[in-house]
N, C-alpha and C positions, 0 to 999 in steps of 0.2 A: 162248092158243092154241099147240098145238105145231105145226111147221114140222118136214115131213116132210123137208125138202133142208139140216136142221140137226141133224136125229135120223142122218139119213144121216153128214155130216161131220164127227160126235162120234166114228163109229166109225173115220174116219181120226185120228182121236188117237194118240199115242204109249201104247200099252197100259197104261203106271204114271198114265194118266191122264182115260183113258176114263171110270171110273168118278166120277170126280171132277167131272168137266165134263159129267156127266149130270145128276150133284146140283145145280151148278149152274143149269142150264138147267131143271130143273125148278122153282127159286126164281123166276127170272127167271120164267118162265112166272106161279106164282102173282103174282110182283109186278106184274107189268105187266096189268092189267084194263080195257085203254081200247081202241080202235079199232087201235092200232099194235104188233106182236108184234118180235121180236128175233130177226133170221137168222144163224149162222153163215156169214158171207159164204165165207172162209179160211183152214180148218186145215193138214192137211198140205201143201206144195207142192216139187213135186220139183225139183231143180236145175237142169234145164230150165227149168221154169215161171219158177223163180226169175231166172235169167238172163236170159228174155223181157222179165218186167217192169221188170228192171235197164236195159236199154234204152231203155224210154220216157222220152222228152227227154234221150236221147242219143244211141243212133244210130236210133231210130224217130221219130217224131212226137207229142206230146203232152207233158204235164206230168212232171218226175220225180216216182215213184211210191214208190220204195225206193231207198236207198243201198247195199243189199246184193246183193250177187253170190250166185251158186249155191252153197251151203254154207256160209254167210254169215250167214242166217236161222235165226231158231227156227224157223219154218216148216218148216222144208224135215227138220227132226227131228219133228216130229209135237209140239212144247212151244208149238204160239202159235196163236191164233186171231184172225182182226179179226169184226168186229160190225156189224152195219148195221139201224136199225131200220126197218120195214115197216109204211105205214099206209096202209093197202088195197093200191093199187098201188103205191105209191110209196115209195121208198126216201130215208129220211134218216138224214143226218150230224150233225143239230140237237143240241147238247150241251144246246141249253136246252128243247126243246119235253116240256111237259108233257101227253102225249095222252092219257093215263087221269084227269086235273085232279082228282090225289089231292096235288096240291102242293109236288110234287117234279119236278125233270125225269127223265126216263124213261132216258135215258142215262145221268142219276148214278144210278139205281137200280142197275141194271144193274153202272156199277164198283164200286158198295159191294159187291154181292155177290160177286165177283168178288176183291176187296181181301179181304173177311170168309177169302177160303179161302186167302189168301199168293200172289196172283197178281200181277204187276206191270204197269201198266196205262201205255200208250205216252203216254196223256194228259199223265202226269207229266215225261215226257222235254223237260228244256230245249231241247237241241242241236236235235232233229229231231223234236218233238210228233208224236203218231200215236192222236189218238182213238179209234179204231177197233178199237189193238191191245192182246190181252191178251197174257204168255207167262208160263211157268211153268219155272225149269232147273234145278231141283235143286242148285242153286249150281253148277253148269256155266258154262263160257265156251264159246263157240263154238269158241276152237281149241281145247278140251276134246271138244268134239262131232262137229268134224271129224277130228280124231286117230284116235278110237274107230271113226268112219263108216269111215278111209280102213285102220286094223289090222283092221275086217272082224269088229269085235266088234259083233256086232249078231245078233238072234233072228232065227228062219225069214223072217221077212213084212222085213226089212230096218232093222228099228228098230233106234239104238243101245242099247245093254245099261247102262243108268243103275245 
């Protein structure tokens, strides 16, 4: 099933990769054949946004979410997306639940394909695991990405010039 608030959030990608995370997403779609579909929770996130959630469990209330401050993220370049899967109403984080019981869990389906196109999958991260998240940088560093954001290299719509 496509997820119309995931077709929407592909189009906030970073344009070198719109296309890419469309083909994606239409793998995932045919993979996943069970009662539970796969949302693009989020893609782009602006510096603000970014900094909102820097503060939860630390000067807000709740659990730390991110370690990254505003410009700090792939996010916040249009290279990252997190994941979340939907089964009916409900949203899970479940690395193991297999809801289409084709014998795989549904969430490693999801990062193979994901892996298959050179994307690097936050599952993998020792330091600070992040299931959820994909990103993509073109061998970018963030102070690669912020350099570029703050010289103003960047297309009409505000994306950096990769």
């Amino acid at each position: 099933m496509k997820d119309q608030k995931t077709l929407e959030r592909i189009q906030l990608m970073h344009p070198k990769l719109r296309a890419e995370v469309a083909t994606i997403y239409d793998e995932i779609c045919g993979a996943l054949r069970g009662k539970a579909f796969c949302r693009f929770a989020y893609t782009l996130r602006t510096f603000k946004e970014q900094d909102d959630l820097y503060a939860i469990g630390r000067t807000k209330p709740g659990a730390k979410v991110t370690n990254a401050k505003g410009g700090y993220s792939f996010h916040n370049y249009g290279l990252a997306l997190d994941i979340v899967l939907i089964d009916g109403a409900s949203a899970s984080w479940d690395v193991k639940k297999d809801f289409d019981g084709d014998g795989k869990a549904d969430w490693m389906e999801v990062v193979a394909i994901f892996k298959k196109y050179g994307w690097e999958w936050g599952g993998d991260w020792v330091k600070f695991p992040d299931a959820p998240h994909f990103q993509k940088a073109f061998g970018k560093k963030i102070p690669d990405l912020l350099a570029l954001k703050n010289a103003k290299k960047t297309d009409p719509q505000g994306y950096v010039i990769l």
